[in-house]
OpenMM code with the backbone's topology and positions (N, CA, C; nanometers):
from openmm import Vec3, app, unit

residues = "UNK UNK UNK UNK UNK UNK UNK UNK UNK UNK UNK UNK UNK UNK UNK UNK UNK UNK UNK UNK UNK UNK UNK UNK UNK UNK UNK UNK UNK UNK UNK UNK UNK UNK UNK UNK UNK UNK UNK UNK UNK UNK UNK UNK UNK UNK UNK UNK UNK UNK UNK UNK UNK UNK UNK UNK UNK UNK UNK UNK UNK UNK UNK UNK UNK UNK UNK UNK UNK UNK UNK UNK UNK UNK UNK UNK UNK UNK UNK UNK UNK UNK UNK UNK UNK UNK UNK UNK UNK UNK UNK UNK UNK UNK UNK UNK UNK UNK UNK UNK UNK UNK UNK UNK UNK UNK UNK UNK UNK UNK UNK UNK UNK UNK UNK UNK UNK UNK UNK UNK UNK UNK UNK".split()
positions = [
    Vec3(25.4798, 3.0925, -4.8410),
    Vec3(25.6108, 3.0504, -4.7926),
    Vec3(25.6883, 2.9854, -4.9075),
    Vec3(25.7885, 2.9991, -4.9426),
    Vec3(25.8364, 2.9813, -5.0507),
    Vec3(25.9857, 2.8851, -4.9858),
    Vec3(25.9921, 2.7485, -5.0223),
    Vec3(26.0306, 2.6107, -5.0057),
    Vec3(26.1654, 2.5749, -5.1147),
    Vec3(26.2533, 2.5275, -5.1302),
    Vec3(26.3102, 2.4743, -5.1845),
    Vec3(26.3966, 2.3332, -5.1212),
    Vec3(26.3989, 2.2613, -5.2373),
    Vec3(26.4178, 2.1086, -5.1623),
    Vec3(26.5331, 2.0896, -5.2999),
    Vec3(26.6374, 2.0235, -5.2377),
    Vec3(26.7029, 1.9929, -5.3533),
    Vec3(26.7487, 1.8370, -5.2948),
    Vec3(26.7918, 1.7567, -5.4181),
    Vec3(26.8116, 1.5754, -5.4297),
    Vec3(26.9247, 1.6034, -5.5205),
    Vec3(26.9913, 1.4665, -5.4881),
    Vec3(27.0678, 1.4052, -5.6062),
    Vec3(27.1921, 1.3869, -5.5756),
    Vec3(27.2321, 1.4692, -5.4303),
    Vec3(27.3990, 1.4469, -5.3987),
    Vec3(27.4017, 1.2892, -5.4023),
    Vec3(27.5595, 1.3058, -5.3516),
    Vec3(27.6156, 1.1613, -5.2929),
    Vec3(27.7469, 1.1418, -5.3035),
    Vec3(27.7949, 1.0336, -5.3154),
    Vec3(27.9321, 0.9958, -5.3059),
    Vec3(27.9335, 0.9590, -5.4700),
    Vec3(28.0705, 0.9801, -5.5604),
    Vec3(28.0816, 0.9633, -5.6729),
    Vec3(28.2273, 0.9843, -5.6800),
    Vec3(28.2958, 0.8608, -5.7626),
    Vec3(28.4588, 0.8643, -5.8058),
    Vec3(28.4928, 0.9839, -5.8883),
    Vec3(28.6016, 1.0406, -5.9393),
    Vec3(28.6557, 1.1371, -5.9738),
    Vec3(28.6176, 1.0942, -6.0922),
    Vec3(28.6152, 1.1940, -6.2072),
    Vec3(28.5478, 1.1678, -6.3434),
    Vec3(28.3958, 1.1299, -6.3818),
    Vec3(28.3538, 1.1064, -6.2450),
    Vec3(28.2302, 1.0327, -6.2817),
    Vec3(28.0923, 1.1851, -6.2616),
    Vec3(27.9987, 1.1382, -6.3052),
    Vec3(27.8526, 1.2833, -6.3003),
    Vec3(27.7640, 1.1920, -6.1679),
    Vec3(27.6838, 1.3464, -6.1559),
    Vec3(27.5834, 1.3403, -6.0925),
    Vec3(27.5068, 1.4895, -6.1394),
    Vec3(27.3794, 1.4611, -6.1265),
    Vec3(27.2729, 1.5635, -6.1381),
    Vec3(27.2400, 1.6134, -6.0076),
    Vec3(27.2055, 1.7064, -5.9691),
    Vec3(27.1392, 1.7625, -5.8821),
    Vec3(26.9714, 1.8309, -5.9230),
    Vec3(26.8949, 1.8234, -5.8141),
    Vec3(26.7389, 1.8943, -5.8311),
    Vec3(26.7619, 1.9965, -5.7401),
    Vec3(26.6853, 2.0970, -5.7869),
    Vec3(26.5751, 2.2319, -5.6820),
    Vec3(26.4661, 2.1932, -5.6839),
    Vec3(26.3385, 2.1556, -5.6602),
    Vec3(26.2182, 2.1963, -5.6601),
    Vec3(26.2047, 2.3236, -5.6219),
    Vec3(26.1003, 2.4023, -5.6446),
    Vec3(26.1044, 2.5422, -5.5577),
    Vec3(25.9238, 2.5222, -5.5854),
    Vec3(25.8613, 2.5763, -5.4408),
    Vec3(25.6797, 2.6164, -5.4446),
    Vec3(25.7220, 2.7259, -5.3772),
    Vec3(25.5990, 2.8133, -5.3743),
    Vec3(25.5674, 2.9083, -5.3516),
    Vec3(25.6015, 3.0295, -5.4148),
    Vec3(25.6928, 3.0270, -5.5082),
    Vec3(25.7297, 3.1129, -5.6018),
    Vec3(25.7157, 3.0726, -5.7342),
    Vec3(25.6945, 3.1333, -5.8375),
    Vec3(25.6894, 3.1042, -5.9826),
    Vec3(25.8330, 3.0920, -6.0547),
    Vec3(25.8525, 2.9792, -6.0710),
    Vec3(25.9876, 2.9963, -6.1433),
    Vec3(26.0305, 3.0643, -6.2507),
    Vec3(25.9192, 3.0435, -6.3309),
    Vec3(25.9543, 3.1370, -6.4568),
    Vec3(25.9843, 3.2835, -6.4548),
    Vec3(25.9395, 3.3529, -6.3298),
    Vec3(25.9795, 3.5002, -6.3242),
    Vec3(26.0669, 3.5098, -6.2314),
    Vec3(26.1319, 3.4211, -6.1913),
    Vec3(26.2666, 3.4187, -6.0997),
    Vec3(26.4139, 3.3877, -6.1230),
    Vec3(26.4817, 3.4173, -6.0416),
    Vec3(26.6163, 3.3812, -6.1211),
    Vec3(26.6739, 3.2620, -5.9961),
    Vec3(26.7910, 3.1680, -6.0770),
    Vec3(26.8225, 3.0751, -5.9549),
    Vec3(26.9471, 3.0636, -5.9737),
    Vec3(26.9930, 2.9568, -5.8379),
    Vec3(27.1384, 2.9876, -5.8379),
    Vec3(27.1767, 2.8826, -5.7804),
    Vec3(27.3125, 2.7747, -5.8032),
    Vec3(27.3749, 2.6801, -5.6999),
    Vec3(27.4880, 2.7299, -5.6686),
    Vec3(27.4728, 2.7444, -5.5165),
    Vec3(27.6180, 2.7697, -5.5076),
    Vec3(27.6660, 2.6303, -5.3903),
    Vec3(27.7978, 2.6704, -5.3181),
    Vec3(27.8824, 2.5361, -5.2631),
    Vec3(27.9691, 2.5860, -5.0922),
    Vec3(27.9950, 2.5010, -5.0410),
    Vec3(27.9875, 2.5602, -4.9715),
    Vec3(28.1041, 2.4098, -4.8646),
    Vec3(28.1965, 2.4520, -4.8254),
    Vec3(28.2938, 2.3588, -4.7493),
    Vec3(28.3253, 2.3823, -4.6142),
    Vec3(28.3334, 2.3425, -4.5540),
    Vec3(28.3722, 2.3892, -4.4192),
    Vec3(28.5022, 2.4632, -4.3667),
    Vec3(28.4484, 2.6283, -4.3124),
    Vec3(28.5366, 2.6597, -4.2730),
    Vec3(28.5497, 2.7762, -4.4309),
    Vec3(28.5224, 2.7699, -4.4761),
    Vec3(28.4781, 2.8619, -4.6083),
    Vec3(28.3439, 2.9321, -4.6502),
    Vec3(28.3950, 3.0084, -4.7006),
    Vec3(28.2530, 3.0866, -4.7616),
    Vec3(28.1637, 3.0327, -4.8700),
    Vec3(28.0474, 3.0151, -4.8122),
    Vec3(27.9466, 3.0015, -4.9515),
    Vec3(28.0392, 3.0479, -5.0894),
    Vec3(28.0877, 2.9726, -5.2010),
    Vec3(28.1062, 3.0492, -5.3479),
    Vec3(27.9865, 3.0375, -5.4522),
    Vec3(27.9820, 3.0693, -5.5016),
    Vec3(27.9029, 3.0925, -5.6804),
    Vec3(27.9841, 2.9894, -5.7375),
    Vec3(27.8645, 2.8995, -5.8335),
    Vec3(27.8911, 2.8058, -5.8970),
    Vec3(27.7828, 2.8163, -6.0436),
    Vec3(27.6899, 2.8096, -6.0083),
    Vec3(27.6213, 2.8762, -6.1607),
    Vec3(27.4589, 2.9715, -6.1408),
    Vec3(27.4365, 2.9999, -6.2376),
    Vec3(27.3538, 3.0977, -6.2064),
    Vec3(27.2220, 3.0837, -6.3459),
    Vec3(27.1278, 3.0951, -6.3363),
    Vec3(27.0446, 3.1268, -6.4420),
    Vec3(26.9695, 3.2360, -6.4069),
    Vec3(26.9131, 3.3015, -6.5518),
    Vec3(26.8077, 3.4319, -6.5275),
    Vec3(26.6909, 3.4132, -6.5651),
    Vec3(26.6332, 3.4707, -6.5417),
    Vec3(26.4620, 3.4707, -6.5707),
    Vec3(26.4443, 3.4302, -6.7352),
    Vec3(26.5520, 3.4480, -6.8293),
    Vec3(26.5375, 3.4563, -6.9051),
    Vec3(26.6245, 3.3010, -7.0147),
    Vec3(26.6972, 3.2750, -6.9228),
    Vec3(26.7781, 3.1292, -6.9422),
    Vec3(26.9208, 3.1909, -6.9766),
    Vec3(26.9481, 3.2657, -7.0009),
    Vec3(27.0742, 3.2940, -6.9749),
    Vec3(27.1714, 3.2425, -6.8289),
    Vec3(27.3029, 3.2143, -6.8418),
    Vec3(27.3512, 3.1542, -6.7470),
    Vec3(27.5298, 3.1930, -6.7585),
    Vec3(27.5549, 3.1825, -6.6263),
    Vec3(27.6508, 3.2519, -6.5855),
    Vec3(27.7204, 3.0857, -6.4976),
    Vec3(27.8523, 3.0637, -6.4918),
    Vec3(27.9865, 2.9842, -6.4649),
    Vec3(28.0945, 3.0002, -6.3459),
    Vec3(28.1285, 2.9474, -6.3000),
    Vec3(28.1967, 3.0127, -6.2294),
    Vec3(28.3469, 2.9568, -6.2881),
    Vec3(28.4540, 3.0351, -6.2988),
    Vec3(28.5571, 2.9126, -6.3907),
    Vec3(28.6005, 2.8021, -6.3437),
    Vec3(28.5784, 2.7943, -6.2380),
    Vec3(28.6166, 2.6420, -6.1786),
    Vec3(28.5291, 2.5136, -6.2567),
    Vec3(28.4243, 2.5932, -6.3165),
    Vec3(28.3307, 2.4262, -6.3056),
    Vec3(28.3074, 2.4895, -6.5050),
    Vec3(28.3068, 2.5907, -6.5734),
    Vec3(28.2759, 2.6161, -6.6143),
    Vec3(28.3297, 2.5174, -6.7696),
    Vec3(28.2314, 2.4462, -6.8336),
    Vec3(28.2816, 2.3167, -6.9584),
    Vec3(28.1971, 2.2264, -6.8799),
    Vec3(28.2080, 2.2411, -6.7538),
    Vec3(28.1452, 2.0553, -6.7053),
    Vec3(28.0422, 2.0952, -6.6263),
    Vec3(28.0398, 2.1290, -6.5582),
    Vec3(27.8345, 2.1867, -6.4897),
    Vec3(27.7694, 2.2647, -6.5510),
    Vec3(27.6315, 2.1748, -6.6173),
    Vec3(27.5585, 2.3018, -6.6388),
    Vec3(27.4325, 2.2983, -6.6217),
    Vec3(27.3663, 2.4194, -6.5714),
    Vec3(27.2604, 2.4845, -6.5190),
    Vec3(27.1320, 2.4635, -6.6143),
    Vec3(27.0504, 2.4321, -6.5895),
    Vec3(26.9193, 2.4347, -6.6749),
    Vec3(26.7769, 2.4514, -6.5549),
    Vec3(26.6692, 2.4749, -6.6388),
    Vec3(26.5347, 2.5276, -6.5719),
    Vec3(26.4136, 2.4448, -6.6512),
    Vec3(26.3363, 2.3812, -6.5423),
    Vec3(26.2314, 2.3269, -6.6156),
    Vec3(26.1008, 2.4081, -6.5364),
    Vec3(26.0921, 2.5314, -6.6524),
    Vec3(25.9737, 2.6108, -6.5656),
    Vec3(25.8332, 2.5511, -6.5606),
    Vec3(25.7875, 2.4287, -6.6206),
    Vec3(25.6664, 2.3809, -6.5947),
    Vec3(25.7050, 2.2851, -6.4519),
    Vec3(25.7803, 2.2183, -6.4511),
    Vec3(25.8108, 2.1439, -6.3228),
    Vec3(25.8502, 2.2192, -6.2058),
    Vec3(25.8831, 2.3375, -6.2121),
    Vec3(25.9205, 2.4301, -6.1112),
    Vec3(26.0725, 2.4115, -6.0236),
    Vec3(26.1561, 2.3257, -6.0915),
    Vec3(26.2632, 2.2613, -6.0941),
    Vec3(26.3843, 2.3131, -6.1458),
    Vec3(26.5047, 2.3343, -6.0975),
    Vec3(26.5918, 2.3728, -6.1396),
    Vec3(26.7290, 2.2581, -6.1379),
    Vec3(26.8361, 2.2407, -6.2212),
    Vec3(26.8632, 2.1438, -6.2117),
    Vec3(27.0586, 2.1593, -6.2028),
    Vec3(27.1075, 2.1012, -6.1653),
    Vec3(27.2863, 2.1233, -6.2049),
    Vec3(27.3100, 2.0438, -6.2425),
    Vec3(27.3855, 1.9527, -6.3575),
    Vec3(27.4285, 1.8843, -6.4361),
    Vec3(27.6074, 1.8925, -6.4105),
    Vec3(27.6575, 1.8039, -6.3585),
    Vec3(27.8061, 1.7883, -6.3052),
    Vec3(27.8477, 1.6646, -6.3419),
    Vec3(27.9815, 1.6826, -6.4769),
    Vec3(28.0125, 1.5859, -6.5103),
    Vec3(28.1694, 1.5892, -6.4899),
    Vec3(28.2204, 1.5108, -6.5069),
    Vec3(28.3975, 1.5192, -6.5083),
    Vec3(28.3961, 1.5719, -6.3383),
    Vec3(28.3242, 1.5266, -6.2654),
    Vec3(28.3994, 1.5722, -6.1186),
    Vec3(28.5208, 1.5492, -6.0461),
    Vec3(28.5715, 1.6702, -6.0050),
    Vec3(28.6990, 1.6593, -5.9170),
    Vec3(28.6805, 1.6581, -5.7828),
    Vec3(28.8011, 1.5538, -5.6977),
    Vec3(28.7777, 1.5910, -5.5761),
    Vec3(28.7479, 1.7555, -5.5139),
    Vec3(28.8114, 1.8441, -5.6125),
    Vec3(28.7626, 1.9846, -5.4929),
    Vec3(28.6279, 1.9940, -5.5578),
    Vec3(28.5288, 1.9199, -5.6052),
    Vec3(28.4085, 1.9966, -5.5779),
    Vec3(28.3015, 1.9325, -5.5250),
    Vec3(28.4042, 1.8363, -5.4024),
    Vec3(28.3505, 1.7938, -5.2801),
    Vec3(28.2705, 1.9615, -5.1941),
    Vec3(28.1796, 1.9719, -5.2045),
    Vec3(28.0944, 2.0223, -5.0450),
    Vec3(28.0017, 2.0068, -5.0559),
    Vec3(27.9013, 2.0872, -4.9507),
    Vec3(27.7436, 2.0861, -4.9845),
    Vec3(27.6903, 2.1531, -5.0670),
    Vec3(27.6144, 2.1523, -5.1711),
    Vec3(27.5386, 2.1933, -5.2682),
    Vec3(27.4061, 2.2645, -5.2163),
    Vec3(27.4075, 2.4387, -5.2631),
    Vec3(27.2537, 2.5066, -5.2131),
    Vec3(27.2327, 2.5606, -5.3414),
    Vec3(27.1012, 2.5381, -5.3421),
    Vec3(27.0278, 2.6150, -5.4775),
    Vec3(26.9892, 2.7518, -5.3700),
    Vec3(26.9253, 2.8433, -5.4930),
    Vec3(26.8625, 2.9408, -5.4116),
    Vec3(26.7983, 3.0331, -5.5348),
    Vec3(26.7160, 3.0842, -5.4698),
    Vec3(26.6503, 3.1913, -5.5592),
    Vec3(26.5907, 3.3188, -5.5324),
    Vec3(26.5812, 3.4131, -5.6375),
    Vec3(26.5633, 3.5595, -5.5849),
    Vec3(26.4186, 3.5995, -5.6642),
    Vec3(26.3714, 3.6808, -5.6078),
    Vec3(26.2644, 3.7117, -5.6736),
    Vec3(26.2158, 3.8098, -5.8212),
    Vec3(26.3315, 3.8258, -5.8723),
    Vec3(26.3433, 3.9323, -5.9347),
    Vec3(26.4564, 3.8197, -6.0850),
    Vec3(26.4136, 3.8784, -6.2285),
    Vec3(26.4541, 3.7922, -6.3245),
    Vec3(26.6418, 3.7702, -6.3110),
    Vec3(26.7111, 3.9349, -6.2991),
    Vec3(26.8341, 3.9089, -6.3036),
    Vec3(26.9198, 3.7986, -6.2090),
    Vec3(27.0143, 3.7526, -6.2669),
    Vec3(27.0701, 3.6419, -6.1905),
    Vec3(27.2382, 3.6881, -6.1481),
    Vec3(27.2526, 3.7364, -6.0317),
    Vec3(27.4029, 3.7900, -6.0088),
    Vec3(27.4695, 3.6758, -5.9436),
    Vec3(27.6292, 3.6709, -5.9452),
    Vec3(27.7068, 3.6038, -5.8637),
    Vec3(27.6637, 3.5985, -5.7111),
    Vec3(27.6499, 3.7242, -5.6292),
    Vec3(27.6315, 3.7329, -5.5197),
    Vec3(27.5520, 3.6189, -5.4318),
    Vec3(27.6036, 3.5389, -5.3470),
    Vec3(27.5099, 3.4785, -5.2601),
    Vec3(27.4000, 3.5729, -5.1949),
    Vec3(27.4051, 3.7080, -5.1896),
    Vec3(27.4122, 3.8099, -5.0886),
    Vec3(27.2510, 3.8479, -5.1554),
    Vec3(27.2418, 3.8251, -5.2816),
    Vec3(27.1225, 3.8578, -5.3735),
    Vec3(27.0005, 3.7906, -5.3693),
    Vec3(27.0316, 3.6705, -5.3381),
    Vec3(26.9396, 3.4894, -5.3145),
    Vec3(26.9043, 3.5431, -5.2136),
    Vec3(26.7252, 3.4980, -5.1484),
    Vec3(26.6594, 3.5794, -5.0142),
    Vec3(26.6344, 3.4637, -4.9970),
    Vec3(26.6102, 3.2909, -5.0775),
    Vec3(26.5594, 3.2013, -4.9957),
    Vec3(26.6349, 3.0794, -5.0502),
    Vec3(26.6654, 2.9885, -5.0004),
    Vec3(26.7837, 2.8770, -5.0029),
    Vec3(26.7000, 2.7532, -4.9728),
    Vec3(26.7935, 2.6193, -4.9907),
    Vec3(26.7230, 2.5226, -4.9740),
    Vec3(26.8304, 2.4521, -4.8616),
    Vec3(26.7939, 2.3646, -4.8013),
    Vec3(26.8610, 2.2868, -4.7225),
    Vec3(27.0164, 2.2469, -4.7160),
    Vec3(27.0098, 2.2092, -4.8683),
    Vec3(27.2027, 2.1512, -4.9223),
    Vec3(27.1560, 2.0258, -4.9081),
    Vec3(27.2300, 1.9491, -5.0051),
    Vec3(27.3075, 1.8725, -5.0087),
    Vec3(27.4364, 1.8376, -5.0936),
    Vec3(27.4745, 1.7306, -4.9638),
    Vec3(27.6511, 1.6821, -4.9831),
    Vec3(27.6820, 1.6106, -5.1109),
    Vec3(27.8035, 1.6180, -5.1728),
    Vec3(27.8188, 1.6030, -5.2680),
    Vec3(27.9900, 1.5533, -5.2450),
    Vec3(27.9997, 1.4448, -5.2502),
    Vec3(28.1548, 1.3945, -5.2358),
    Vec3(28.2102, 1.3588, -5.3836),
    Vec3(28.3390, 1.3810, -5.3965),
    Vec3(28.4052, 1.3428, -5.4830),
    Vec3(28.5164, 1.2403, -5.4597),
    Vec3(28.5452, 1.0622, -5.4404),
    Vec3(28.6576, 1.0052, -5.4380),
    Vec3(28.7899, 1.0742, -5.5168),
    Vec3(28.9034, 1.0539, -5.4800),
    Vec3(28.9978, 1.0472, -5.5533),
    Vec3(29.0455, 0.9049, -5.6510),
] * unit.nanometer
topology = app.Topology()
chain = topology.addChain("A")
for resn in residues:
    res = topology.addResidue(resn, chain)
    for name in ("N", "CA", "C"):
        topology.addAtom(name, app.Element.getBySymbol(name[0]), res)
């Protein structure tokens, strides 16, 4: 059964960072690809960043200079790094991952997700 748990939201003033975690078991991270995407109410899941099996990484332009994506394949951990936050990138935060190295935009590609968490931005 393959699990993902992600930490680190919360409430945070405009300009200010926060990190986010994935854990992921039951799958091997190193031969997987992962993904955070976001998600507001009343809207569609979007793409926010992406890594590949291989550490390559993909942006979405909204966030792209100030979030960034990294992989700690011995910890089995995936991580988002969000600095300079704006109020729009207030929502809930989902990691997710696919079983296969390439890493696409598509939410549609990700077969297993983690819970979310919220992620507020003050003005």
């Amino acid at each position: 059964q393959v699990q993902l748990a992600e930490s680190g939201g919360g409430l945070v003033q405009a300009g200010g960072s926060l990190r986010l975690s994935c854990a992921i078991s039951g799958r091997t991270l190193s031969t997987s690809a992962m993904g955070w995407f976001r998600q507001t109410p009343g809207k569609e899941r979007e793409f926010v960043a992406v890594v590949n099996r291989s550490g390559a990484t993909n942006y979405a332009h909204s966030v792209q200079g100030r979030f960034t994506i990294s992989r700690d394949n011995a910890k089995n951990t995936v991580y988002l790094q969000m600095n300079s936050l704006k109020p729009e990138d207030t929502a809930v935060y989902y990691c997710a991952t696919r079983p296969w190295g390439t890493a696409p935009v598509s939410s549609h590609s990700y077969d297993y997700w983690g819970q979310g968490t919220q992620v507020t931005v003050s003005s």
